[in-house]
VOPAGU-2260 file (C-alpha; in pm, 1 decimal, decimal comma):
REM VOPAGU-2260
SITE   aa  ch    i         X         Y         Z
SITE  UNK   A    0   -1448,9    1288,5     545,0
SITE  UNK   A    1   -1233,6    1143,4     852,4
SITE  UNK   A    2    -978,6    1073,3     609,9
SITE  UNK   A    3    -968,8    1367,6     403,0
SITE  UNK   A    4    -948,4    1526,3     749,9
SITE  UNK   A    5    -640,1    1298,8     907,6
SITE  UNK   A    6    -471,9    1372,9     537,4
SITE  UNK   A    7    -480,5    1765,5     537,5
SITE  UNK   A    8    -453,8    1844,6     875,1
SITE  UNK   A    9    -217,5    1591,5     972,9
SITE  UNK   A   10    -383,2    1415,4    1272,4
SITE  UNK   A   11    -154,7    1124,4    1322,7
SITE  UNK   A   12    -399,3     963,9    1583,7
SITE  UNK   A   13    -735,7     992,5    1387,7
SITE  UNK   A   14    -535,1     796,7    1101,9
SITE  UNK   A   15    -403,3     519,8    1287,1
SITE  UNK   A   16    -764,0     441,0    1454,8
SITE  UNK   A   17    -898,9     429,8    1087,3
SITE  UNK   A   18    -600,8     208,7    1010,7
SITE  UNK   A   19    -677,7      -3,7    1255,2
SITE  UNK   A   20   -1001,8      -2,5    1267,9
SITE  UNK   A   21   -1011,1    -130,1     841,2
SITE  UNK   A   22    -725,7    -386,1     919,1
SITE  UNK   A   23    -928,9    -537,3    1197,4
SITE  UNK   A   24   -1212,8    -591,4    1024,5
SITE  UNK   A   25   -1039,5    -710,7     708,2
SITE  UNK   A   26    -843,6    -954,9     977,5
SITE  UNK   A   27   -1190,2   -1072,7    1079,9
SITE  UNK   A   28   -1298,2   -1181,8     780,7
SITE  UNK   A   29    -957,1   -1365,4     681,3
SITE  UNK   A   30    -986,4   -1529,5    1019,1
SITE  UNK   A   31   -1294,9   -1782,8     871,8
SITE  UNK   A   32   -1165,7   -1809,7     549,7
SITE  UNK   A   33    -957,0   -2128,0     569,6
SITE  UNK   A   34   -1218,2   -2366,9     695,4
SITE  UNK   A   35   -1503,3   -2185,2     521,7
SITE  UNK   A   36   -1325,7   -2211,2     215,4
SITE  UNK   A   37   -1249,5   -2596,1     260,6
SITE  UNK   A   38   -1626,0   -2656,9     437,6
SITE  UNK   A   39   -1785,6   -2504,7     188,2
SITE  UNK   A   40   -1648,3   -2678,9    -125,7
SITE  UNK   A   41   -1639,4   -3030,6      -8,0
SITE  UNK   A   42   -2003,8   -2970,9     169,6
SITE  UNK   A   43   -2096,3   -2819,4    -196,4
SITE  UNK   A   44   -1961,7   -3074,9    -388,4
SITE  UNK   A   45   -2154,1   -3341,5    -174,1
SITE  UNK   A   46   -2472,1   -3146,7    -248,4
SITE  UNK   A   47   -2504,9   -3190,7    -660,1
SITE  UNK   A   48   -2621,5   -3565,5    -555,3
SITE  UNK   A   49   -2903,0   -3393,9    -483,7
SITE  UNK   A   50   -2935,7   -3209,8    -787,0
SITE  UNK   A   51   -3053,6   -3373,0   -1122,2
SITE  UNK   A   52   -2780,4   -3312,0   -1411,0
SITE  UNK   A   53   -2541,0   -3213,2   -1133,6
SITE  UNK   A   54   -2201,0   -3281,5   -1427,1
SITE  UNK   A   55   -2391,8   -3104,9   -1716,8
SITE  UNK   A   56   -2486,8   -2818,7   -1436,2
SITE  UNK   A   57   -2079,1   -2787,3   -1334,5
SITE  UNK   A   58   -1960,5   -2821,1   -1685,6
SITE  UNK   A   59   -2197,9   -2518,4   -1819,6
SITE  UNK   A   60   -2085,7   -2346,0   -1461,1
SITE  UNK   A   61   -1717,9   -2384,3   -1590,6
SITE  UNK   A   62   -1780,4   -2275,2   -1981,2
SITE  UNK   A   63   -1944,5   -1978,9   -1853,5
SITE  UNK   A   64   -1678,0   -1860,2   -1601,2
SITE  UNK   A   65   -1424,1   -1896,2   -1889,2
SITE  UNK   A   66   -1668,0   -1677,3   -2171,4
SITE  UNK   A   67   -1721,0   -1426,1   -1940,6
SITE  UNK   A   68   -1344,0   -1375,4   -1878,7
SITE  UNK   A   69   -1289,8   -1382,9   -2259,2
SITE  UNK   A   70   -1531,3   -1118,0   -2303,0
SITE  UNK   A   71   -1398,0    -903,4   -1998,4
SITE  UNK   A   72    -995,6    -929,5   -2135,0
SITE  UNK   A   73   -1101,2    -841,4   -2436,3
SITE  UNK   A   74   -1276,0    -534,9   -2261,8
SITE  UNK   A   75    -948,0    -470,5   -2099,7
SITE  UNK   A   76    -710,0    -495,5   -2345,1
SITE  UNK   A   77    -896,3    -259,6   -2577,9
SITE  UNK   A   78    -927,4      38,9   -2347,7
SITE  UNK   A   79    -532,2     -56,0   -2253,2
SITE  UNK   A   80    -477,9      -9,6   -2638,3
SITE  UNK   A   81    -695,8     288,3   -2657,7
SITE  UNK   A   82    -600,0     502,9   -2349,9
SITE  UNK   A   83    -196,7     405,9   -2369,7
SITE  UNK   A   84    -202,0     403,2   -1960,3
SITE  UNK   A   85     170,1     390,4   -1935,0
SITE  UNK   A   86     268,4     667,1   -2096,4
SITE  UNK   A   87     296,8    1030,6   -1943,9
SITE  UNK   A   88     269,0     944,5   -1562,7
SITE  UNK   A   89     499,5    1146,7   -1443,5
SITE  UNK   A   90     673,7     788,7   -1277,6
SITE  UNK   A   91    1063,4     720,7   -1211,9
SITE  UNK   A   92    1244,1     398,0   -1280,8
SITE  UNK   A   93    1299,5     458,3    -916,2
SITE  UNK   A   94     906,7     393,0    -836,8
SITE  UNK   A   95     971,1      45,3    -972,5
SITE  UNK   A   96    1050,1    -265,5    -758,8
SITE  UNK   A   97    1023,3    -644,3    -785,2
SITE  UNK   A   98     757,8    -772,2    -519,8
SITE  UNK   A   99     870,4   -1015,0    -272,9
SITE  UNK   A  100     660,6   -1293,4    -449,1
SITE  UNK   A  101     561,8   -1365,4    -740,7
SITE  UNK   A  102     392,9   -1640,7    -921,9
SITE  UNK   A  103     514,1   -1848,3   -1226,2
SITE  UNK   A  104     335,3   -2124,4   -1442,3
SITE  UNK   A  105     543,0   -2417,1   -1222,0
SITE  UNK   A  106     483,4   -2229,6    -901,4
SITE  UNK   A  107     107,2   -2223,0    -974,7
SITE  UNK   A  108      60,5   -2563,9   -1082,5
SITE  UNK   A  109     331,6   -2725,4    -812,4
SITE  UNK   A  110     146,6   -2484,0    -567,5
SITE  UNK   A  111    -194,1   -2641,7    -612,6
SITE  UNK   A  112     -78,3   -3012,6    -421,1
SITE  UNK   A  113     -18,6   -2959,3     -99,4
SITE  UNK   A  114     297,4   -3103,4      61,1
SITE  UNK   A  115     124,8   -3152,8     415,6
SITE  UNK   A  116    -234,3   -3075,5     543,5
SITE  UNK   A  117    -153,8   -2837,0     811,8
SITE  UNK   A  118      47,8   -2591,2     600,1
SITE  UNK   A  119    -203,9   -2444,2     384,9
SITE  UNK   A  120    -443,4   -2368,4     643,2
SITE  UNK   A  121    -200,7   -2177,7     873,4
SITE  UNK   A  122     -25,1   -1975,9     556,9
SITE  UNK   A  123    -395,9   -1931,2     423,3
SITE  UNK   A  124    -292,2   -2097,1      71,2
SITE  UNK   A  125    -667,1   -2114,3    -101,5
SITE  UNK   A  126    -592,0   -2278,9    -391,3
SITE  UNK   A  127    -408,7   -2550,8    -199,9
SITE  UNK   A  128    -728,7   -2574,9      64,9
SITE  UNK   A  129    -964,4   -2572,5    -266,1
SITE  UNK   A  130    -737,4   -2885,1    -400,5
SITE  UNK   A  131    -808,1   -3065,8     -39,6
SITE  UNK   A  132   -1180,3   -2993,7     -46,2
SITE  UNK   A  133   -1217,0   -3135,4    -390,9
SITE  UNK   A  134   -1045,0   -3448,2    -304,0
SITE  UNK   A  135   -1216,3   -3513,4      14,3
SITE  UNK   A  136   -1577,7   -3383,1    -148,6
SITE  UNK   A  137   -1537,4   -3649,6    -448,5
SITE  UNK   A  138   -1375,5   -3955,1    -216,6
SITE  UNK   A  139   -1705,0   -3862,9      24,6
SITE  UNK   A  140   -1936,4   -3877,0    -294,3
SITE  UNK   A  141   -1781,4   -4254,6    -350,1
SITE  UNK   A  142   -1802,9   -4371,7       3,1
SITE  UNK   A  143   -2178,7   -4284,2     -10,2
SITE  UNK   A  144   -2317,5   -4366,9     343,0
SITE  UNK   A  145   -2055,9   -4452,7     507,3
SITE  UNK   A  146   -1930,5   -4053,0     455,8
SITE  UNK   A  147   -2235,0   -3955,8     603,6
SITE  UNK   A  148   -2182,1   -3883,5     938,6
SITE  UNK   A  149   -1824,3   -3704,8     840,1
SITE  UNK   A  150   -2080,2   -3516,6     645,1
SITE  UNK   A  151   -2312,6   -3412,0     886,5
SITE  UNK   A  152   -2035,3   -3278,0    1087,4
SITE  UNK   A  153   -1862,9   -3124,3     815,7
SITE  UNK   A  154   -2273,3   -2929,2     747,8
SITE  UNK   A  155   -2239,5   -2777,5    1149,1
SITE  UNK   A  156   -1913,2   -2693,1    1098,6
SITE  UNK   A  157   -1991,7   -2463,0     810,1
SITE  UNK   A  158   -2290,4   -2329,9     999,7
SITE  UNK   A  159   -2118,7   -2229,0    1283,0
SITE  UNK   A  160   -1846,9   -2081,6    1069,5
SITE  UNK   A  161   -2137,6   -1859,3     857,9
SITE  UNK   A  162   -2285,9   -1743,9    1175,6
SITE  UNK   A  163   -2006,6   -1636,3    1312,6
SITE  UNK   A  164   -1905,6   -1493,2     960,4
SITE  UNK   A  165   -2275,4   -1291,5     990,3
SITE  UNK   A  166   -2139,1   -1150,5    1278,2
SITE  UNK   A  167   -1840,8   -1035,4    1144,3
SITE  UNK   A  168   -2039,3    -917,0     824,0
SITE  UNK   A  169   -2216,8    -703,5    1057,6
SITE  UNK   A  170   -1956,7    -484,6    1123,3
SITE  UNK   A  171   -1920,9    -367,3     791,1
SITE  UNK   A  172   -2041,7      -2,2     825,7
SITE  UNK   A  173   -1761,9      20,0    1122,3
SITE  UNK   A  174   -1469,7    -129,4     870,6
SITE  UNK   A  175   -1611,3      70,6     584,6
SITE  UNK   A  176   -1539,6     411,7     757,1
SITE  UNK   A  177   -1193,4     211,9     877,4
SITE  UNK   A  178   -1133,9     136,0     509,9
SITE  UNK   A  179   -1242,0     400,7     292,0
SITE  UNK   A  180   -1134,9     639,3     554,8
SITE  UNK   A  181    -744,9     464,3     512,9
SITE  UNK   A  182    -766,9     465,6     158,6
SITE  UNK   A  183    -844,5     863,7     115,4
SITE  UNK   A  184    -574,8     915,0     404,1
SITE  UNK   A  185    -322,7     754,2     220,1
SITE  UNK   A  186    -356,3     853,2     -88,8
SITE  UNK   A  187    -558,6    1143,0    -114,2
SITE  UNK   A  188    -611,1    1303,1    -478,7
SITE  UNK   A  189    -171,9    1337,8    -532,6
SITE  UNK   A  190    -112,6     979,2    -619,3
SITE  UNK   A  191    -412,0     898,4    -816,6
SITE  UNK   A  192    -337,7    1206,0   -1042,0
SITE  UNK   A  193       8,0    1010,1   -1147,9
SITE  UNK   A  194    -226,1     678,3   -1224,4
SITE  UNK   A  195    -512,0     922,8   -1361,8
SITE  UNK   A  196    -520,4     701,9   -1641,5
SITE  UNK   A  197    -468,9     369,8   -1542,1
SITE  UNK   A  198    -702,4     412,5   -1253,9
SITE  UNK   A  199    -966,4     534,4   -1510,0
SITE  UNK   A  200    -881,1     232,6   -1741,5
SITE  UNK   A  201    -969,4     -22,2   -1430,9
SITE  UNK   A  202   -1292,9     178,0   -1312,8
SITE  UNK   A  203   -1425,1     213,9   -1687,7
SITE  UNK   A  204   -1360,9    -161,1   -1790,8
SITE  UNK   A  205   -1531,7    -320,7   -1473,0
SITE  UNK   A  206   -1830,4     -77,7   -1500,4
SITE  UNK   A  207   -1887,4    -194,6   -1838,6
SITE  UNK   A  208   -1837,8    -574,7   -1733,0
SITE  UNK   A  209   -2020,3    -518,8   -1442,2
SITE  UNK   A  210   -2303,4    -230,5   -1647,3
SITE  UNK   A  211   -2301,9    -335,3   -1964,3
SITE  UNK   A  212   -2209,4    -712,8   -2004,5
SITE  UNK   A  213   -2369,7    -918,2   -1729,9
SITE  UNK   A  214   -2719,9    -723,3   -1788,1
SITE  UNK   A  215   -2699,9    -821,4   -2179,3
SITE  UNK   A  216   -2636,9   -1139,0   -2089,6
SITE  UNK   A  217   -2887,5   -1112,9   -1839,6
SITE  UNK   A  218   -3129,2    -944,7   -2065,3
SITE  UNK   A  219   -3067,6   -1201,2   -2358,0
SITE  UNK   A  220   -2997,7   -1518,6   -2196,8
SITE  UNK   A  221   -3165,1   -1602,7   -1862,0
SITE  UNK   A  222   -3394,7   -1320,0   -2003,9
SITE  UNK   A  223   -3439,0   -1203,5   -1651,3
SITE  UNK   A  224   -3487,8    -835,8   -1569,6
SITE  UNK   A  225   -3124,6    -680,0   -1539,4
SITE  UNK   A  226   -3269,9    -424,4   -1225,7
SITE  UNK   A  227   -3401,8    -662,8   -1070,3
SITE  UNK   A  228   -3088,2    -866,5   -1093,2
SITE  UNK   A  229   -2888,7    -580,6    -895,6
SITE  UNK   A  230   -3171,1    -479,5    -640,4
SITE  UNK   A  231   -3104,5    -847,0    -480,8
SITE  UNK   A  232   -2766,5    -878,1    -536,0
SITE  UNK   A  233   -2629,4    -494,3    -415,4
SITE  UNK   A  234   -2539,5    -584,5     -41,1
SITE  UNK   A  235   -2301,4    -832,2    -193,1
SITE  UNK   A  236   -2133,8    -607,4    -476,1
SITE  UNK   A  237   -2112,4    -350,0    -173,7
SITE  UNK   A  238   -1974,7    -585,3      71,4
SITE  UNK   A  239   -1739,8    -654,0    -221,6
SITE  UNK   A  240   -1636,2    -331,6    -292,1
SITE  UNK   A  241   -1611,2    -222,4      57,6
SITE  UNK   A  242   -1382,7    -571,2     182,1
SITE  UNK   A  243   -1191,3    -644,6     -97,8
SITE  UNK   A  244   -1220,9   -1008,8     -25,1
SITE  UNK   A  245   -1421,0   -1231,6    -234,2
SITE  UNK   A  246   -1411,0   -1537,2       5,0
SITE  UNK   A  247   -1496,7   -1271,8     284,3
SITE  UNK   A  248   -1827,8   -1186,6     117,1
SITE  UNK   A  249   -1873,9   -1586,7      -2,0
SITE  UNK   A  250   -2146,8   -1609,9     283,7
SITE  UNK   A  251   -2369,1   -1349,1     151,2
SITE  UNK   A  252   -2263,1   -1377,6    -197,1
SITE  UNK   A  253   -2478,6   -1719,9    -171,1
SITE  UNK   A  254   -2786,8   -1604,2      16,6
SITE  UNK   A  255   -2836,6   -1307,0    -279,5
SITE  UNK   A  256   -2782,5   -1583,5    -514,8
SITE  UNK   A  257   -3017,7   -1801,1    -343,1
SITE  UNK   A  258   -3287,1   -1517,0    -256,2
SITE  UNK   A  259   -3255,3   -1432,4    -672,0
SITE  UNK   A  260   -3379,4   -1779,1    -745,2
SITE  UNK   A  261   -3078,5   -2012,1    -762,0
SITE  UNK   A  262   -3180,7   -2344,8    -596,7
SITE  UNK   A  263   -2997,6   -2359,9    -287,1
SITE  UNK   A  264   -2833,7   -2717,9    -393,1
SITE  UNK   A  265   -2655,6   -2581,0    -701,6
SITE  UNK   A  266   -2569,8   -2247,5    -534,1
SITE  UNK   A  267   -2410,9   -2429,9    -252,0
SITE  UNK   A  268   -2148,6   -2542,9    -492,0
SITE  UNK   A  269   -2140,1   -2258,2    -784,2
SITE  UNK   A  270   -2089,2   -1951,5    -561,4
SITE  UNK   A  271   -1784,1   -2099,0    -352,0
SITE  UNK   A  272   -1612,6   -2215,4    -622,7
SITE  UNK   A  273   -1654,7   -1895,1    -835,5
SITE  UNK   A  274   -1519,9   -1702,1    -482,5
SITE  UNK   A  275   -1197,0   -1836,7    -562,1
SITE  UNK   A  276   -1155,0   -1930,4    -951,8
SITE  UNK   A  277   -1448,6   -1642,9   -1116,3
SITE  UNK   A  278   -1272,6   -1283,0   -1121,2
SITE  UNK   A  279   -1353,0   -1093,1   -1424,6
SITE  UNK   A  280   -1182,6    -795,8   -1227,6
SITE  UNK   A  281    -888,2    -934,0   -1088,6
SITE  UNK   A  282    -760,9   -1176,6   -1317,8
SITE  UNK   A  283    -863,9   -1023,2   -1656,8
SITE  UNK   A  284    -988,6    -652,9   -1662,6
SITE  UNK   A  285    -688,1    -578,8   -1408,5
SITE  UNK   A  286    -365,4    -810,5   -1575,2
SITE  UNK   A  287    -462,4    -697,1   -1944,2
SITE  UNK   A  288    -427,9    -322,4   -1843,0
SITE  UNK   A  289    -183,6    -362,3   -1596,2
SITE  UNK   A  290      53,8    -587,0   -1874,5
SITE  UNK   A  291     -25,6    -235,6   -2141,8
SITE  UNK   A  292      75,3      15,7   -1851,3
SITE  UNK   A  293     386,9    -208,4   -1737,1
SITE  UNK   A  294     487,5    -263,4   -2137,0
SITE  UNK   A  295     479,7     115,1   -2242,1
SITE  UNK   A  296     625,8     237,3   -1894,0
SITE  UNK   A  297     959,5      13,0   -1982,1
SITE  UNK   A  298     884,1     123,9   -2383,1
SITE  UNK   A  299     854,1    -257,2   -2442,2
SITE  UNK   A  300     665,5    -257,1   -2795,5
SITE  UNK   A  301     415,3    -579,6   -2764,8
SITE  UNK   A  302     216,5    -734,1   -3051,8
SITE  UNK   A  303     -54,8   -1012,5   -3134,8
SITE  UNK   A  304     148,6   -1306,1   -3000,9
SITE  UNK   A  305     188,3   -1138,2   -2607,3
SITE  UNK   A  306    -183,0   -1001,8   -2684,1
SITE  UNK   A  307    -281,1   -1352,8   -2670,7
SITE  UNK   A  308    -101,1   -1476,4   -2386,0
SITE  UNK   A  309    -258,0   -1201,6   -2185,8
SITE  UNK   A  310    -547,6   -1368,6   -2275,6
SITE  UNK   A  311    -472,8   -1740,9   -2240,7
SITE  UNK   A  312    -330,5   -1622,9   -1859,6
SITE  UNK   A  313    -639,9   -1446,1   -1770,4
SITE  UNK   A  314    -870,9   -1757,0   -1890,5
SITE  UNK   A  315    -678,2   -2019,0   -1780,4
SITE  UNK   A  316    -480,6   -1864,3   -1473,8
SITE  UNK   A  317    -783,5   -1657,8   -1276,5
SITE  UNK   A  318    -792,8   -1911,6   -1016,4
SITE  UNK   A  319    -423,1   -1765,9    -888,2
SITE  UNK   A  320    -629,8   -1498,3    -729,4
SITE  UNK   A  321    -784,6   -1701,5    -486,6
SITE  UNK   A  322   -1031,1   -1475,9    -394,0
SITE  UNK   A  323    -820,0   -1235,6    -171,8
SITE  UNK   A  324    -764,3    -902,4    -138,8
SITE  UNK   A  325    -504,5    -777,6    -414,7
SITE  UNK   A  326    -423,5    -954,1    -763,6
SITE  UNK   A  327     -42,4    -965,9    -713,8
SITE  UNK   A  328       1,9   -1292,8    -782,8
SITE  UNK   A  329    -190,0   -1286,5   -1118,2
SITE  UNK   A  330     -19,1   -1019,4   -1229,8
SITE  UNK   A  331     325,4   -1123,8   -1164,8
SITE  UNK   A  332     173,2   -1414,7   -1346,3
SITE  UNK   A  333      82,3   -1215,3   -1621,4
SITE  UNK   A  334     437,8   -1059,7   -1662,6
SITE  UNK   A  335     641,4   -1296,6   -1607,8
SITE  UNK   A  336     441,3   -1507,0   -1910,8
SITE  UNK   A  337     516,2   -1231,9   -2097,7
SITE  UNK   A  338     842,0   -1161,1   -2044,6
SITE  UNK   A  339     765,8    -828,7   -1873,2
SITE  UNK   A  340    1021,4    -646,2   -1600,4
SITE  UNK   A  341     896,9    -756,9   -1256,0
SITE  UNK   A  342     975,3    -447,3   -1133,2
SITE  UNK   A  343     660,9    -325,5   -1294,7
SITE  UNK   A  344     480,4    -461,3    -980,7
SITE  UNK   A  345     614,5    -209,0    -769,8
SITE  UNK   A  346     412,9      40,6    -964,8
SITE  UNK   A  347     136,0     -43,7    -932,9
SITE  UNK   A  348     107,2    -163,1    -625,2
SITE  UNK   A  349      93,5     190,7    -463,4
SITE  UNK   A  350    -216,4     208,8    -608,5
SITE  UNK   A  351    -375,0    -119,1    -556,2
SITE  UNK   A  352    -604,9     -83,2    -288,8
SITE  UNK   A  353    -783,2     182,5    -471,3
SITE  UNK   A  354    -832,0     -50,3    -785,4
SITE  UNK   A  355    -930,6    -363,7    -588,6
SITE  UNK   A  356   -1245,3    -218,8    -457,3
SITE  UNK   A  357   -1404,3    -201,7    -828,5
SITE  UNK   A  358   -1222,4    -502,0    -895,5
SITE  UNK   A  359   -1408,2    -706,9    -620,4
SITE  UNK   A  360   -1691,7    -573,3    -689,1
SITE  UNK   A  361   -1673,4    -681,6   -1038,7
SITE  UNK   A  362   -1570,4   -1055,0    -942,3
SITE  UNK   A  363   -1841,2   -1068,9    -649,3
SITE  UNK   A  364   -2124,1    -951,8    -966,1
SITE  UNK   A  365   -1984,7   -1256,6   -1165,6
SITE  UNK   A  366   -2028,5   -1528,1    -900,8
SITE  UNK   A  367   -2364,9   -1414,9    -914,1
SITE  UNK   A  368   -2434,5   -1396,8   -1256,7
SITE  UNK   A  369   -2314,0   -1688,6   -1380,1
SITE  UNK   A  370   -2564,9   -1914,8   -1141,3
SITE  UNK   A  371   -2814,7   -1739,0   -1228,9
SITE  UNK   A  372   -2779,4   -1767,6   -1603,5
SITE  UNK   A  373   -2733,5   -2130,3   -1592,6
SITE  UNK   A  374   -3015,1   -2160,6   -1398,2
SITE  UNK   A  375   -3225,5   -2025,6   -1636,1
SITE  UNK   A  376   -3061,2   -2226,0   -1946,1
SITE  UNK   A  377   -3179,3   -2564,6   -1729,9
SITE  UNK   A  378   -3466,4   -2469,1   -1606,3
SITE  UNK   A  379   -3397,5   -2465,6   -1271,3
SITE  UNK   A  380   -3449,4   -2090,9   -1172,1
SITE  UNK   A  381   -3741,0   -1977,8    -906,3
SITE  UNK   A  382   -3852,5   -1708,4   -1190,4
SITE  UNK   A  383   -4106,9   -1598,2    -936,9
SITE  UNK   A  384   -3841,8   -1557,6    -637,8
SITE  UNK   A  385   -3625,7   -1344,3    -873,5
SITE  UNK   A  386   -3864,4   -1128,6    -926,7
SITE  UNK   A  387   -3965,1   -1077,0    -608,2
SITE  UNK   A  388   -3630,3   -1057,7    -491,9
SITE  UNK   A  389   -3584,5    -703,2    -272,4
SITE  UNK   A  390   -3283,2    -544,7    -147,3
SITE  UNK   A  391   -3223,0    -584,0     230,6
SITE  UNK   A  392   -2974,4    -409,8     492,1
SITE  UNK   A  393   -2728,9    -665,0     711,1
SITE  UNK   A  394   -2965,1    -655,8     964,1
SITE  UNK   A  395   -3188,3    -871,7     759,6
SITE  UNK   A  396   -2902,7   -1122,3     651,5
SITE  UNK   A  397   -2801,6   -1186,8     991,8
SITE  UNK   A  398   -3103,2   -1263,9    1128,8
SITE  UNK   A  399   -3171,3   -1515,3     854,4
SITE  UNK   A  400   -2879,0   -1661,1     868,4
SITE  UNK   A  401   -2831,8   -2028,8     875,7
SITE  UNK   A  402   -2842,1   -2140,6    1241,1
SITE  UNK   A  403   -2855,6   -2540,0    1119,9
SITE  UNK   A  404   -2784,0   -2574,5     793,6
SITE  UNK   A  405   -2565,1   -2464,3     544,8
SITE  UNK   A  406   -2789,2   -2247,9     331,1
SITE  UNK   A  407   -3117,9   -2145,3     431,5
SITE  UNK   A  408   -3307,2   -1887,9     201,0
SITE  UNK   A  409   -3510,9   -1696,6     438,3
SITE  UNK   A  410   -3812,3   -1549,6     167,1
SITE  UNK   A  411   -4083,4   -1746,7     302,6
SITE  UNK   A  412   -3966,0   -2022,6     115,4
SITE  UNK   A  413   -3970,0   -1952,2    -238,0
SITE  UNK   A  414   -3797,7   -2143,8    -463,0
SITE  UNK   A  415   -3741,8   -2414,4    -241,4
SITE  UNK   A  416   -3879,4   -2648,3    -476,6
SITE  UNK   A  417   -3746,2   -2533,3    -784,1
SITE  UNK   A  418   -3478,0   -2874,7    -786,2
SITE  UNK   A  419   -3765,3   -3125,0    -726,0
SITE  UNK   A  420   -4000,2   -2968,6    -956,1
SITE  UNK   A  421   -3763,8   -2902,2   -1276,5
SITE  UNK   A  422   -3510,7   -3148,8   -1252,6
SITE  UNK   A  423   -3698,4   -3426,3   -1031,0
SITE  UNK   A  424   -3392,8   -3440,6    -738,8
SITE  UNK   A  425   -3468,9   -3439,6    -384,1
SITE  UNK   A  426   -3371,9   -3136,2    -155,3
């Protein structure tokens, strides 16, 4: 309502404080996501000593992040193929422009080594950080105890960071009305009606990843009830939609996963590295649509060969993302593979904030999912904590968040001992 307001009647002050207000809290978030990235992988990766099958759980971790972004490109590229979202939108060649940056094969694989340690953490360069945290998280594994009091540090850094990322996460109602309120400002209903379409095309293919897929597979293999599944995990897919970051929501991302069941071991390394490598919505609903809009916009005729690469990209390249707001990178990604004008970018990007709020969403679901499932294929999942699992407001979170450790569960304990007792590793 503020925003429909500051659109229509033109109150130049009322738009700037939402602005503000949405870029602040979007700033907040960024702020801990350098060292919360980099804590939380190498503290995760420490963790699957203590979990029985720890390669097998990784390696099923991995092969389902890939399926589910088959399934969801394939999703994507037949509503593209169906709907024709680049044709009839009203667009000028003179709406078109090349983005400032863009991302290639060589500048995604050069771009994951670092060429100092400093760098990546001041230009926020996740999958560079993610590299580091790797590294240091397997060389710690091999040092054994003499690692552990680099450890032990490394466990209160990441506390204090989530604490003071619970605080932050607190605010969201403020930066909600900050960001929605922007979003309806800018945009209003004029724009959207030229992306009518396309914006359909993204909203309708990560509802039915988000609806449709994840509760089948829900439903048919962790045979877990799908309801139940989104009453615990809501506050993140909100969060999600609402920050457009899924790094920023990483924090409570993990404590739904962990409240649904997930032993707090193997969530402590699943749900930060699916924030920056698992996005159904970014890096395959969004690139396979965006590549059809971009294609028929230019009238560039495409056939089973670029159909594919849209496909290998999205599988392969997701972790180009890296769990920020906007896909820009992936899709220049995506375009450039397949020989696509670059200038196709500057389409869409007038419309992007608007699509990465389902998109997030989408990705944030995933991260969820895919723990869950796994957990259920080995045995491993708190049945009885899932389904007692309850939504909860941030209130709730922040007062059970994890003052000394990196992961507390906060539900009285259940599922605590679902490691020990199905897969015989210590907590």
């Amino acid at each position: 309502m503020l925003g429909w307001v500051a659109r229509n009647w033109d109150i130049a002050w009322l738009g700037t404080t939402l602005t503000k207000v949405g870029d602040i809290f979007v700033q907040l978030l960024k702020l801990a996501v350098a060292p919360l990235v980099f804590f939380a992988i190498t503290i995760s990766i420490t963790n699957l000593r203590n979990v029985h099958n720890a390669a097998r759980l990784a390696t099923r971790t991995l092969l389902w992040f890939m399926a589910t972004s088959l399934i969801a490109v394939a999703i994507g590229l037949l509503i593209g193929l169906v709907t024709n979202p680049g044709s009839g939108t009203g667009l000028s060649a003179e709406d078109a422009a090349k983005p400032d940056t863009h991302g290639s094969w060589l500048d995604f694989l050069t771009g994951i080594i670092p060429k100092d340690v400093v760098t990546p953490f001041t230009e926020l360069q996740v999958l560079q950080i993610v590299f580091m945290a790797v590294v240091v998280g397997i060389a710690a594994l091999k040092l054994g105890e003499k690692a552990e009091p680099i450890l032990k540090l490394g466990e209160s850094v990441l506390a204090l960071l989530q604490k003071a990322l619970w605080w932050i996460i607190r605010l969201a109602p403020i930066g909600t009305i900050g960001l929605i309120g922007t979003a309806i400002k800018d945009y209003g209903w004029d724009l959207i009606g030229s992306y009518a379409t396309f914006t359909a095309d993204i909203y309708v293919g990560c509802a039915l990843v988000l609806f449709a897929v994840y509760p089948l597979l829900l439903a048919t293999v962790a045979k877990v009830n799908p309801l139940q599944f989104f009453k615990g995990a809501w506050p993140a897919i909100q969060l999600a939609f609402v920050s457009r970051s899924s790094v920023g929501t990483m924090p409570l991302t993990q404590r739904v996963t962990e409240r649904l069941g997930v032993p707090k071991e193997y969530a402590s390394f699943a749900v930060p590295f699916g924030s920056t490598t698992k996005m159904d919505g970014c890096a395959s609903i969004y690139p396979a649509i965006a590549a059809i809009f971009v294609g028929e916009f230019f009238h560039i005729d495409m056939g089973i060969k670029e159909y594919l690469l849209i496909v290998f990209v999205s599988v392969i390249g997701s972790a180009a993302t890296a769990g920020l707001t906007g896909a820009t990178v992936m899709l220049t990604l995506t375009l450039s593979t397949l020989g696509l004008p670059l200038e196709g970018v500057g389409l869409l990007l007038a419309i992007d904030p608007i699509l990465d709020m389902m998109r997030t969403a989408t990705n944030v679901a995933g991260q969820v999912v895919i723990p869950v499932l796994v957990s259920a294929k080995e045995k491993i999942l708190d049945r009885d904590a899932f389904a007692h699992a309850r939504s909860f407001s941030l209130d709730d979170m922040v007062d059970d968040a994890p003052s000394g450790e990196s992961g507390g569960r906060g539900d009285g304990g259940a599922g605590k001992a679902a490691v020990p007792a199905a897969a015989g590793a210590g907590s």
